[in-house]
C-alpha positions in Angstrom: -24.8 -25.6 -28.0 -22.4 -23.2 -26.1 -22.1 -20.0 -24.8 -19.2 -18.7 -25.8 -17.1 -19.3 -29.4 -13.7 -18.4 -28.6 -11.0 -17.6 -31.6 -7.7 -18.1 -29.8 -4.5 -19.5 -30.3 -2.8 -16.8 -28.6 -1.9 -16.1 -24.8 -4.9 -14.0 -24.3 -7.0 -16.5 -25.7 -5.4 -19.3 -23.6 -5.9 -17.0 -20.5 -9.2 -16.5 -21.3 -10.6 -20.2 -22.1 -9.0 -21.0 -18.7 -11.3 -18.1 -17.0 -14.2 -19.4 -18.8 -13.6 -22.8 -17.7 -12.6 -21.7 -14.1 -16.3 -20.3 -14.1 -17.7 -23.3 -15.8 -19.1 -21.9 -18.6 -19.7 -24.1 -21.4 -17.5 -22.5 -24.3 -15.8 -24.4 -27.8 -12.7 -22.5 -28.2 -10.7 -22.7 -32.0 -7.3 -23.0 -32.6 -5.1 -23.1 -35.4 -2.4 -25.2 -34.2 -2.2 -29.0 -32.2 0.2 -27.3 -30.1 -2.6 -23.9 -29.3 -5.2 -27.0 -28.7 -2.5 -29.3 -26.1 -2.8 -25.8 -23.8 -6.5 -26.7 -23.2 -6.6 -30.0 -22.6 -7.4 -30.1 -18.7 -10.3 -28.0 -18.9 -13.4 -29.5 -18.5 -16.1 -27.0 -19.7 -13.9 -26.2 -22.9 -14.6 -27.8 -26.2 -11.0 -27.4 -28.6 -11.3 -27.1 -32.5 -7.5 -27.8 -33.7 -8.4 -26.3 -37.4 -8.1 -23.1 -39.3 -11.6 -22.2 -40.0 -12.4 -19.9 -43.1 -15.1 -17.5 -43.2 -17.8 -19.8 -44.3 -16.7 -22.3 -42.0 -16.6 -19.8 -39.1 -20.0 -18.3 -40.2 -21.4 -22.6 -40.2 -19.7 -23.3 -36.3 -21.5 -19.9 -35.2 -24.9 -21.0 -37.0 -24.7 -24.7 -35.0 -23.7 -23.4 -31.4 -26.0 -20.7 -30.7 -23.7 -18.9 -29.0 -24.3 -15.7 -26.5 -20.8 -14.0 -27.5 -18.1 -14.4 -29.9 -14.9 -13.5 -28.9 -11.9 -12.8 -31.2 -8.8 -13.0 -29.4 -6.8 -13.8 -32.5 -2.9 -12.4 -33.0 -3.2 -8.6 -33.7 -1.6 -9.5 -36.9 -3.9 -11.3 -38.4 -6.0 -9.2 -39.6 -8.0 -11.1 -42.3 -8.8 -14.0 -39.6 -10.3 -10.5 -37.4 -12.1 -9.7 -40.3 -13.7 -13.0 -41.4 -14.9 -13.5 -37.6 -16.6 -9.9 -37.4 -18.3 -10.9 -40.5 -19.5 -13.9 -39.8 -20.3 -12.5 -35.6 -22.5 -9.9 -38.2 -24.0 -12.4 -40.6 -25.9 -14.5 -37.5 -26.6 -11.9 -35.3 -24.1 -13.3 -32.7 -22.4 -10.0 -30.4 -18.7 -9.7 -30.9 -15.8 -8.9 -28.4 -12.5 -8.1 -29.5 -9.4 -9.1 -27.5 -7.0 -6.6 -28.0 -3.2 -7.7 -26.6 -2.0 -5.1 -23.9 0.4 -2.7 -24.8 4.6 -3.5 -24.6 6.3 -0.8 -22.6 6.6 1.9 -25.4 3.2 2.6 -24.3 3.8 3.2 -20.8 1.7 0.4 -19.1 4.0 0.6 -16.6 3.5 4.2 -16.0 2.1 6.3 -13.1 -0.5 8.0 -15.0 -1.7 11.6 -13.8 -3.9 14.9 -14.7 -1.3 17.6 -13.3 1.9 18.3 -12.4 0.3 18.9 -8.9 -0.5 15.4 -9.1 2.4 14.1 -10.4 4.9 16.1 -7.4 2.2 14.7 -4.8 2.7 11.2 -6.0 6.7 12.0 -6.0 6.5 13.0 -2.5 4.6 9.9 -1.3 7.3 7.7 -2.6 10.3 9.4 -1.6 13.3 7.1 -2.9 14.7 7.4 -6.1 16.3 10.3 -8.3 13.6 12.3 -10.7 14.2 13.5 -13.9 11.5 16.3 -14.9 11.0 17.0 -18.2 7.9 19.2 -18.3 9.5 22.5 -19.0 11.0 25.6 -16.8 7.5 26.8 -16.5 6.0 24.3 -14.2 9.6 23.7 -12.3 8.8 25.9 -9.3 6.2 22.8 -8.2 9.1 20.4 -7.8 10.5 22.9 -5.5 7.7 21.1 -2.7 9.5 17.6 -2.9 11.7 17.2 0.5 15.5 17.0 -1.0 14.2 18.2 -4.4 17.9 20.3 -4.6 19.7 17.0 -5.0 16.8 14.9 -5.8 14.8 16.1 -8.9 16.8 16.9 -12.0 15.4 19.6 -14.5 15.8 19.0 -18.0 14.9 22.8 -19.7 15.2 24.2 -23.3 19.1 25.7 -23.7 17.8 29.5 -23.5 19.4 32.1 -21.2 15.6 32.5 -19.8 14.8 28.9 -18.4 18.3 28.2 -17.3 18.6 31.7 -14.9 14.4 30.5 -13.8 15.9 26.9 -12.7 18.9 28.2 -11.1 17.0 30.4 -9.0 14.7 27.8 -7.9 17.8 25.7 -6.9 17.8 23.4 -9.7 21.7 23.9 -10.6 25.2 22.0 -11.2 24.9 18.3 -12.3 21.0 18.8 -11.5 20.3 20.9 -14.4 20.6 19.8 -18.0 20.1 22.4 -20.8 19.3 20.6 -24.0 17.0 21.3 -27.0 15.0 18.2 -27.9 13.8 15.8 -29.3 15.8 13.2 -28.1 16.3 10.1 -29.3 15.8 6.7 -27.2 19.5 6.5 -27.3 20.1 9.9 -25.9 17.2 8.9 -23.1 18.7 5.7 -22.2 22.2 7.6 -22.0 20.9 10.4 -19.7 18.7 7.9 -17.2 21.6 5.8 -16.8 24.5 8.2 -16.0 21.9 10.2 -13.5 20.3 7.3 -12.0 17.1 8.3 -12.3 14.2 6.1 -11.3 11.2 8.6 -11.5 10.5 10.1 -15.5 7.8 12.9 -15.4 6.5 13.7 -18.9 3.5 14.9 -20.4 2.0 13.0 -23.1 3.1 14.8 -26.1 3.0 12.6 -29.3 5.3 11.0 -31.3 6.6 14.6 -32.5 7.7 15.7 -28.9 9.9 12.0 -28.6 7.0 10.9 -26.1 7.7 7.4 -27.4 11.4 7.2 -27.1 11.0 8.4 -23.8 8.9 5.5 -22.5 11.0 3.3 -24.4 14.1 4.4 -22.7 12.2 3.9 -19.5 11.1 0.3 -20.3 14.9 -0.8 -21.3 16.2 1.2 -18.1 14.1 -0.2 -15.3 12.3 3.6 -15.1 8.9 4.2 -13.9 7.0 7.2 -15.8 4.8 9.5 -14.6 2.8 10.8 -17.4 0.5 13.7 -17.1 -2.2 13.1 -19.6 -4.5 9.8 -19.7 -3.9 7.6 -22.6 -5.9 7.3 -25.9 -8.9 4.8 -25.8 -8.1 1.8 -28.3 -10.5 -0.2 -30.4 -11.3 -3.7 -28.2 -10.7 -4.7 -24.6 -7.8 -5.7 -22.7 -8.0 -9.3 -20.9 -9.1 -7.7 -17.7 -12.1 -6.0 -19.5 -12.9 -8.5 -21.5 -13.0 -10.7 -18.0 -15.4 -8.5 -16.8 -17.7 -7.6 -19.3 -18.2 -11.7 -20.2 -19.2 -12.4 -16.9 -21.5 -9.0 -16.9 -23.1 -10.6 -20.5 -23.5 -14.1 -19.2 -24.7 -13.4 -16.1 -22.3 -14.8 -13.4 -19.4 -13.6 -10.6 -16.4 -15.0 -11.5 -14.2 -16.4 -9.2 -11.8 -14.2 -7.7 -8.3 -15.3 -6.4 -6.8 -12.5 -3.6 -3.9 -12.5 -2.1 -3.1 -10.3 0.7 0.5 -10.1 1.2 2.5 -9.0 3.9 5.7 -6.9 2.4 7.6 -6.8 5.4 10.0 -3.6 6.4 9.7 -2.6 2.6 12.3 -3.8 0.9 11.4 -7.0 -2.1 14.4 -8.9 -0.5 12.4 -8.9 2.8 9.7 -10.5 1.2 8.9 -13.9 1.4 8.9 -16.5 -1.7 5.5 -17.2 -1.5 4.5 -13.6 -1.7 6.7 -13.1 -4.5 4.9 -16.1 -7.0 1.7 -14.8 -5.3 2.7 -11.5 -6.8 3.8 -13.2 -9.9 0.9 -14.3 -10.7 -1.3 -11.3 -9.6 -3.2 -9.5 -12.7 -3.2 -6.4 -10.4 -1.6 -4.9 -7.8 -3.1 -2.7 -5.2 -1.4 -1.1 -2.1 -0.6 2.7 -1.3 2.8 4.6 -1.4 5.7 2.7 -0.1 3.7 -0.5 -0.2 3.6 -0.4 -4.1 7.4 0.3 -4.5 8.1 -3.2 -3.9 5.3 -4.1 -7.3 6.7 -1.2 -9.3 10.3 -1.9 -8.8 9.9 -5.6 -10.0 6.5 -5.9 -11.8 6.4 -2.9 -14.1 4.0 -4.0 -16.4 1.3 -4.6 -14.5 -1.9 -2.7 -13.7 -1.7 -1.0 -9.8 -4.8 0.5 -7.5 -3.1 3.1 -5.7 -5.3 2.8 -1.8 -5.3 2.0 2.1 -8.6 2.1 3.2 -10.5 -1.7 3.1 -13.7 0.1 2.2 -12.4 1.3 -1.2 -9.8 -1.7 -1.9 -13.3 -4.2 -1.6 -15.4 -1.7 -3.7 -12.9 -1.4 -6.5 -12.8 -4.9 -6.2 -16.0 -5.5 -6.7 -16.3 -2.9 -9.7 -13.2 -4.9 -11.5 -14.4 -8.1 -12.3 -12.1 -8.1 -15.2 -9.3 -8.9 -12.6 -9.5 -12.5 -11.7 -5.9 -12.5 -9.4 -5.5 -9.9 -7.7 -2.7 -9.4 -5.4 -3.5 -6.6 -2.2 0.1 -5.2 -0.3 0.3 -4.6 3.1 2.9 -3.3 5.3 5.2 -5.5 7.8 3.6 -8.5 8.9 -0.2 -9.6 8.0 -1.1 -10.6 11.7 0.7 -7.8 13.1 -1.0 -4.5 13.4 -2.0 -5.3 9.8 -5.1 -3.9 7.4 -5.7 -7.8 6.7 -8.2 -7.7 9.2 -10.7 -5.5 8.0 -9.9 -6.9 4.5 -10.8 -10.1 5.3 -14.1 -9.2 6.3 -14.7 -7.0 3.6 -13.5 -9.5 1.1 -15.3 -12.6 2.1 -17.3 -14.3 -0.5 -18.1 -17.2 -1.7 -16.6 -17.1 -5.4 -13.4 -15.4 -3.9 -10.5 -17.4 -2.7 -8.6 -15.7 -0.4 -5.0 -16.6 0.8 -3.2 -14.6 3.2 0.9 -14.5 3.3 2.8 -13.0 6.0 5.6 -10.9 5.9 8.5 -10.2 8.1 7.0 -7.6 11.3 9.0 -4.7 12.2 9.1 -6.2 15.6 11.2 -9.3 14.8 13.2 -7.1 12.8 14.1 -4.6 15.2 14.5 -7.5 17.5 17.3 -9.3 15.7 19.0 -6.2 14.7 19.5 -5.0 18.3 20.0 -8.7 19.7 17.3 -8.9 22.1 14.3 -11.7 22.1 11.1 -10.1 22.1 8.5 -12.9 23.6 8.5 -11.3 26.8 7.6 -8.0 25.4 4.5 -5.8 25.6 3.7 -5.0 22.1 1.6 -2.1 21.5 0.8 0.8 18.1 1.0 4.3 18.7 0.6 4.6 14.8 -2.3 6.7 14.3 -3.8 6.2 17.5 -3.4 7.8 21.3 -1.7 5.5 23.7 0.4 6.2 26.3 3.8 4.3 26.8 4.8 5.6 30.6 2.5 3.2 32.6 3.3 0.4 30.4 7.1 0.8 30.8 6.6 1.6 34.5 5.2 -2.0 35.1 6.9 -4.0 32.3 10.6 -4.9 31.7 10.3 -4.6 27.7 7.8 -2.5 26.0 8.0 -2.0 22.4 5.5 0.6 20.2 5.5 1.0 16.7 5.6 5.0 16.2 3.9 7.5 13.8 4.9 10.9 14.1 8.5 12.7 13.7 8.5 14.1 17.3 7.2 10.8 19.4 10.7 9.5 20.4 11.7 13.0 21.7 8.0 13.2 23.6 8.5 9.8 25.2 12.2 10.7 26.5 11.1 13.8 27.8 7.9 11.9 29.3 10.5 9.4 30.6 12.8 12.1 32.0 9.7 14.2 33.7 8.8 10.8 36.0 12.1 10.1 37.2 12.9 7.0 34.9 16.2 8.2 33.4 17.6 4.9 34.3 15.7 2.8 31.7 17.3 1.8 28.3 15.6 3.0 25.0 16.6 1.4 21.4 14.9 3.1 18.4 14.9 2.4 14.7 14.0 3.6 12.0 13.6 3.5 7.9 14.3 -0.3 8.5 15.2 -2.5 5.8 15.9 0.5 3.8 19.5 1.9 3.1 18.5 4.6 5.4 18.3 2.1 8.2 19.5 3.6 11.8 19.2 1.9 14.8 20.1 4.1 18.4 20.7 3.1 21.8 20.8 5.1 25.4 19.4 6.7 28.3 16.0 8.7 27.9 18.0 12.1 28.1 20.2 11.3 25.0 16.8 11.1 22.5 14.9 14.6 24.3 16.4 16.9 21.2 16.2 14.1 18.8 13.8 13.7 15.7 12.5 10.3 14.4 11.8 9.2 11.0 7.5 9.0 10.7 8.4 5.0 10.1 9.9 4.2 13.0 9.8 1.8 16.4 10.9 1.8 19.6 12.1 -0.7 22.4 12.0 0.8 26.4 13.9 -1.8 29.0 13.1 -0.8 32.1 14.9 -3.4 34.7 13.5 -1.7 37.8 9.9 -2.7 36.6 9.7 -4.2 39.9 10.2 -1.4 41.9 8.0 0.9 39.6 5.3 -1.6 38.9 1.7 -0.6 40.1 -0.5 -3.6 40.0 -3.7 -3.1 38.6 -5.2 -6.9 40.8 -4.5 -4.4 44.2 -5.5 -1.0 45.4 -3.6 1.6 46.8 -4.6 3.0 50.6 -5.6 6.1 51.5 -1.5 6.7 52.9 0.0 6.1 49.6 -1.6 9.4 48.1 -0.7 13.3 48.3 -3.3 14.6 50.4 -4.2 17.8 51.5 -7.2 19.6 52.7 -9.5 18.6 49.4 -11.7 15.6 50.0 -10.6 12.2 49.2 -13.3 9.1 47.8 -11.5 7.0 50.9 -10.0 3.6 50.1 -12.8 1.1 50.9 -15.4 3.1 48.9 -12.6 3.7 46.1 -12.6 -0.2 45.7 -16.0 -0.9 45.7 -16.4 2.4 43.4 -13.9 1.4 41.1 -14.3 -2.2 40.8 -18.1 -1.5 40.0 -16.9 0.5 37.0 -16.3 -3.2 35.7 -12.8 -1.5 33.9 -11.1 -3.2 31.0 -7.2 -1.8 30.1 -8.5 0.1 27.1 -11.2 2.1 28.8 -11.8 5.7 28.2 -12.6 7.1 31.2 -13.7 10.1 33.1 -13.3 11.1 36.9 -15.8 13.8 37.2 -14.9 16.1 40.7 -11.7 14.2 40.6 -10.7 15.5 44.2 -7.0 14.7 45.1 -7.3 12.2 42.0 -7.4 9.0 44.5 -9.7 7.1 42.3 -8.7 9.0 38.8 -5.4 6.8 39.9 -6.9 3.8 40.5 -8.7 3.9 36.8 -5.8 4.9 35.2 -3.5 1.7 36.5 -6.5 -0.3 35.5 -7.1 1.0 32.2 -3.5 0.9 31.2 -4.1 1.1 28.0 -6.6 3.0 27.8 -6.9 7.1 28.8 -8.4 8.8 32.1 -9.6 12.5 31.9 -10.1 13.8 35.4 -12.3 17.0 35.8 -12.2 19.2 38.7 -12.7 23.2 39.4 -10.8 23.6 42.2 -7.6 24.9 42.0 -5.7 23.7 44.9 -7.5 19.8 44.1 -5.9 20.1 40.6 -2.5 20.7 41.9 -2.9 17.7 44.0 -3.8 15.7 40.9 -0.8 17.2 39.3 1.3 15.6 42.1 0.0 12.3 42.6 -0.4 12.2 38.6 3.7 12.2 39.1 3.9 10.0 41.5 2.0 7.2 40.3 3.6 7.7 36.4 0.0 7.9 35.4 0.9 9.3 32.0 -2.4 8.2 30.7 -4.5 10.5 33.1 -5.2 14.1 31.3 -5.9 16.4 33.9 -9.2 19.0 33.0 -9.4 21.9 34.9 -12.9 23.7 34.8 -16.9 22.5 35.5 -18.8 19.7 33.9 -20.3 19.6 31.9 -18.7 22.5 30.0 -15.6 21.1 30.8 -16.3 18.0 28.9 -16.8 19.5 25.3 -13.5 18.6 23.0 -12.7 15.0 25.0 -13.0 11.9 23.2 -16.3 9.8 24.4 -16.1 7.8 27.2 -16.8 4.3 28.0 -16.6 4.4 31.9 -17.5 7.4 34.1 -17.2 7.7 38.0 -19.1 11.0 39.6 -17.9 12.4 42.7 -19.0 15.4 42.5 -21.4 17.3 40.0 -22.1 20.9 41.4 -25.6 20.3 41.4 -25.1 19.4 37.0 -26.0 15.7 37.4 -28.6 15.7 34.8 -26.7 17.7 32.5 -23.7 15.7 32.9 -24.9 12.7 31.9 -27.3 13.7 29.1 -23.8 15.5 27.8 -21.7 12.7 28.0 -24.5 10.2 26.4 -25.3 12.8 23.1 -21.5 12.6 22.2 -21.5 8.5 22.9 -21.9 5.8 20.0 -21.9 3.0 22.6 -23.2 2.6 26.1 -21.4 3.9 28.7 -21.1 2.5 32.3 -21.6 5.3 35.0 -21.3 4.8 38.9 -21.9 7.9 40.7 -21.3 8.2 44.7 -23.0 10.9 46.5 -23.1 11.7 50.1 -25.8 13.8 50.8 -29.5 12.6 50.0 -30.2 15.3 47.4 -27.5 14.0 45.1 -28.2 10.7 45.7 -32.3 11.6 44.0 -30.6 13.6 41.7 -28.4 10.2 40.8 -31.2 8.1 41.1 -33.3 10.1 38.2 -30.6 9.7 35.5 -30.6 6.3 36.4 -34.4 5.8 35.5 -34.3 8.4 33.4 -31.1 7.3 31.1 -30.7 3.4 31.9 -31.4 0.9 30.1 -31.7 -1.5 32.8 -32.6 -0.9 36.5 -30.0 0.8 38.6 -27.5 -1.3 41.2 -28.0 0.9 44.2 -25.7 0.3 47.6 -25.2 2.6 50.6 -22.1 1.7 52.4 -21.2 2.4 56.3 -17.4 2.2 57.3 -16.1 2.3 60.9 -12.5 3.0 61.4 -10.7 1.8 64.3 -9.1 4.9 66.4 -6.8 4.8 69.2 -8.6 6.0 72.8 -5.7 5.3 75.3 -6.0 1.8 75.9 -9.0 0.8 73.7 -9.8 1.1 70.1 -12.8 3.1 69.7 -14.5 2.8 65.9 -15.6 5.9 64.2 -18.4 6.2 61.8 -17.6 7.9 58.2 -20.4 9.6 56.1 -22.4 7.0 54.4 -22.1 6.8 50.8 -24.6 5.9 48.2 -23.4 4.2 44.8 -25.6 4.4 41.9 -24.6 2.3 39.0 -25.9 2.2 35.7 -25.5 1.6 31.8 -26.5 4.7 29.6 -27.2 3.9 26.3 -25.3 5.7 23.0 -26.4 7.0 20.4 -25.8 4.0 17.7 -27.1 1.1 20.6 
C-alpha cells in the first residue's frame, strides 16, 4: 500500500515524485517510457511502473494500493490518459489532483501583475532603470507624469486622433516619445517597436485576445521585456507544481522540506553576483526580494514566480503560507554579513525541515574600497541607512571612517557638519549608484560637497590624518581647565568621573544630561557613547550658550542640546538608556516617572544632588522606581590652594550619588 499514485512521465511529474521522495512519502509513480522510469531510479520511497496502463488497469493499481491521492500529472495533451485516470480516481472513491503545466510566456508568467495604473506607476518608480512603453490609453497618461524622468523615460503609445495626441503633448509626452498608432498590432509590429525603443518595462491591461493582449506578451517574452499587467489572470482548471506541493503535504499531513537560500546581490548589478548565488538562483522555484533587489531575478529569470517584500516578518509568513515552494531563493542587498536583513531572516527562518544556506555577495564597502584604491581594514565601519548616527566624533578620533548613507541631503549635511567644527582639512570620497552605469565616485575637501546632492544609494569614506590631534579618548577624562566656563555651575572633575563612570556607558547609549550646566559631564557621555546620542537639557540661558560652545569644541556632534525644563522638556526625544541628574528644579519624581512610561527597557539613572532635600527626593525614586536597592555614596574633595608658602586644602560641597536601575515598560 501507498499514499500517493502518481501518473507522470512528464517534468512536473518527475519534479514531483522527487518532492515526495524528498519528504519520504511512500508513493508508486507510473510511467510510460524506460527512459520517464531511469529519472527515478535514486529515490528510495518511490515505487516506478515502466507501462502504459489503460483504464481498467489504472482503475485495478488504484483498487490494490489504497492510495490517499491520485495525482495526474500526465502531458496536457493527452487528454484520453487525463480522462481514464479521473475515471478510475471516481470509480474507487480515491481524491484526484490535476497537475496542470505552468504557462509559456504568452501568458505573462513573467509579468508584474497589478490592480491599477496607480499601482502599476508605483511599481515603475521603485525600479527606476529601464525605458517604459505605456500602452493603456491617453486617458490614464497624466499618472505616468509622477515617474522621475518620465519626459524621456516612459513612451506613450495613443490612438492616432487629433484629441489624444494634443492630451499627451501637453503632458510632455512628445517627439520620439509618443507614438500615434491605431491597433491591434501584431507580435511582429510589438517585437519591432520594443526593439527600436529599447523598452524594458510593457504596461498593459489585460484585454483579450481581441485587443492583441497575447501578441503583446509574446513580443515581450521573445524581447527580454518584463510586463506589467493591470488585471489578475483567469483561474485555470488544476494546480501548478507549487500548489500542488502544497496542498499534498496539506492532504497527507506533513511539512515538507524547505530549501532557502539567502543570497547576497552585491552593488546590484547580476555580474556582481557571485556563481554560487547564481545556480542558487537557478534552481530557486521563487524569488523574493523588494525593488532593486529583484531586478537582478527579473532581468535573468523571467519565468519565475517573485514575492515582492523587505521586512523578515512577512518574507517568513509567506513562507510559511507557500508550502508549494520547496526552493526558494530570498535577495538581499550588498553583502549578507554586512549590514544585511540575513540576520533577522535567519532567526525567523529556522526550522527543522528547512535547510538554509546563506551566500554572500560583494559589500559596498570593498567595492568602494577598490574603486578609490584605499584598503579598508583599518576602517571604522558604521550605517546611517535608516538609522540616526552621528559621523563627527567618529572622524574626529579615527583616521578612516566609512558610513553607508540613506538620504539625498546626508553628504551635504556631513560637509557642512565637517566645515562648522573646523575640520576642513580632512579628505571625503563619496559614491554612489555603484555598480550601476550611473556609477560616480568624488573626491575633496569638506567645502567642495556643502551644495552637493547624493544619490539615496550612496557611501561615503572621511580620512582625517590629524586624528591624532583631534582624537578625544573615551579611556580618560577631561579636567575641569579644558572646558568653557563661566559663571554657571560645573559637576567638577573628580565627581564627573565617578558620576560618569557609574553610568556604566556603552558607545551606543542614548543618553540624557538633565540640568546639563556648562555641559562638563554631557561631554564626557557623549565621547563615551560615541556612537550613540546625548540630549542635554537645561533652562538657563546663559548655561545653554556654554553648552553651545564647549559642544564645538569638543566636536560632540552627537550631543543635541534642549533648551527648556524637565520634564516637559523631555516629551519628543527618543527613550533613553542612561540618565545623569544634576539638577531637577524640585521635578525629581516627575522626571523619572516621565522618562520610565516612555522606556521599553530599563534605564540606568545616577542622580548627584548637593543639598539634603534633593538627595530624599533622589532616594524615594530609588525605592520607589528600582528594581534593586540603590548604590548610595557621598563624596568629600579637598583641593590644594596656594597660602604663601604652604598649601592649604579647601573643602568643596559634598555630593551625594544615587544610582539606580528603573525598570521599562516591556521588562
Amino acid at each position: 500500500m501507498c499514499k500517493v499514485i502518481l501518473f507522470g512521465g512528464t517534468t512536473e511529474g518527475r519534479l514531483l515524485a522527487q518532492f515526495l521522495d524528498e519528504n519520504r512519502i511512500d508513493s508508486v509513480v507510473c510511467v510510460a517510457t524506460e527512459y520517464g522510469g531511469s529519472l527515478l531510479r535514486g529515490c528510495s520511497y518511490v515505487k516506478v511502473i515502466e507501462d502504459r496502463l489503460d483504464g481498467a488497469e489504472m482503475e485495478e493499481l488504484i483498487t490494490g494500493e489504497k492510495p490517499q491521492l491520485v495525482i495526474d500529472a500526465t502531458h496536457p495533451f493527452a487528454e484520453i490518459v487525463t480522462e481514464n485516470i479521473l475515471r478510475a480516481s471516481e470509480n474507487t472513491g480515491t481524491e484526484y489532483l490535476r497537475v496542470i503545466r505552468d504557462s509559456d510566456g504568452a501568458s505573462g508568467d513573467e509579468a508584474v501583475y497589478v490592480d491599477t495604473v496607480d499601482d502599476a506607476v508605483a511599481w515603475l518608480k521603485d525600479n527606476p532603470e529601464g525605458k517604459i512603453l505605456a500602452t493603456t490609453g491617453s486617458k490614464e497618461l497624466a499618472k505616468y507624469a509622477e515617474i522621475p524622468d518620465y519626459r524621456s523615460r516612459v513612451y506613450a503609445r495613443v490612438l492616432s486622433t487629433a484629441e489624444s495626441v494634443l492630451k499627451a503633448a501637453e503632458l510632455g509626452f512628445e517627439g520620439a516619445n509618443l507614438i500615434a498608432m491605431q491597433g491591434p498590432f501584431s507580435r511582429e509590429m510589438n517585437k519591432a517597436l520594443l526593439t527600436d525603443c529599447g523598452i524594458r518595462y510593457l504596461v498593459t491591461k489585460e484585454s483579450g485576445n481581441t485587443g492583441g493582449y497575447a501578441d503583446k506578451l509574446e513580443a515581450c517574452r521573445e524581447c527580454g521585456v518584463t510586463p506589467v499587467i493591470i488585471g489578475r489572470p483567469a483561474a485555470e482548471k488544476g494546480e501548478t507544481i507549487a500548489s500542488a506541493k502544497g496542498l499534498i503535504a496539506e492532504k497527507l499531513g506533513f511539512d515538507p522540506v524547505r530549501q532557502i537560500s539567502l543570497i547576497g546581490i552585491g552593488m546590484g548589478s547580476v555580474d556582481g553576483m557571485t556563481k554560487e548565488a547564481l545556480e542558487a538562483l537557478d534552481e530557486a522555484e521563487l524569488v523574493i526580494g523588494s525593488g532593486r533587489m529583484l531586478r537582478p531575478a527579473l532581468s535573468r529569470y523571467r519565468n519565475k514566480p517573485v514575492f515582492d517584500e523587505y521586512n523578515s516578518g512577512k518574507i517568513a509568513a509567506f513562507i510559511n503560507e507557500n508550502k508549494g515552494y520547496t526552493k526558494i531563493a530570498v535577495l538581499l542587498s550588498g553583502d549578507t554579513g554586512f549590514y544585511s536583513g540575513a540576520k533577522k531572516l535567519l532567526e525567523a527562518l529556522s526550522g527543522e525541515k528547512r535547510q538554509i544556506e546563506v551566500f554572500p555577495g560583494i559589500s559596498s564597502l570593498a567595492h568602494f574600497a577598490a574603486k578609490i584604491q584605499k584598503s579598508w581594514d583599518d576602517c571604522v565601519i558604521v550605517s546611517n541607512h535608516g538609522r540616526k548616527a552621528s559621523l563627527i566624533p567618529l572622524i574626529r578620533d579615527n583616521e578612516k571612517v566609512f558610513s553607508i548613507l540613506g538620504k539625498a541631503d546626508d553628504i551635504m549635511t556631513l560637509a557642512g557638519k565637517l566645515v562648522e567644527y573646523g575640520m576642513n582639512d580632512v579628505t571625503m570620497y563619496m559614491g554612489e549608484n555603484l555598480s550601476y552605469e550611473s556609477e560616480r565616485i568624488l573626491h575633496g575637501c569638506p567645502k567642495q560637497f556643502t551644495g552637493m546632492k547624493n544619490e539615496p544609494l550612496a557611501v561615503v569614506m572621511v580620512e582625517n590624518n590629524a586624528a591624532g590631534e583631534t582624537r578625544l579618548n573615551p579611556l580618560t577624562n577631561r579636567g575641569d581647565g579644558e572646558f568653557i566656563r563661566g559663571q554657571v555651575p560645573m559637576t567638577k572633575e573628580e565627581i564627573r568621573i565617578l558620576s560618569v563612570s557609574k553610568l556604566n556607558l556603552n558607545r551606543n547609549s542614548i543618553c540624557y544630561d538633565v540640568g546639563a550646566g556648562t555641559g562638563s559631564v554631557s561631554v564626557e557621555m557623549a565621547v563615551k557613547a560615541s556612537q550613540g546620542y546625548v540630549y542635554a537639557v537645561e533652562k538657563n540661558a546663559e548655561a545653554v550658550e556654554l553648552l553651545k560652545n564647549n559642544k564645538k569644541k569638543f566636536m560632540a556632534d552627537n550631543l543635541e542640546i534642549v533648551e527648556g525644563l524637565a520634564p516637559e522638556a523631555l516629551r519628543g526625544l527618543p527613550a533613553p538608556t542612561h540618565v545623569f541628574i544634576g539638577g531637577s528644579s524640585g521635578n525629581m519624581d516627575q522626571i523619572v516617572s516621565e522618562i520610565l512610561e516612555k522606556s521599553e527597557d530599563n534605564v540606568r539613572f545616577v542622580i548627584n544632588c548637593i543639598a539634603m532635600e534633593s538627595a530624599a527626593q533622589a532616594l524615594e525614586c530609588a525605592k520607589k522606581y528600582g528594581i534593586s536597592e540603590p548604590d548610595i555614596s557621598q563624596i568629600s574633595v579637598s583641593r590644594g590652594h596656594a597660602a604663601g608658602r604652604y598649601t592649604m586644602m579647601k573643602s568643596e560641597n559634598p555630593i551625594t550619588i544615587i544610582c539606580f536601575d528603573g525598570e521599562g515598560k516591556k521588562c
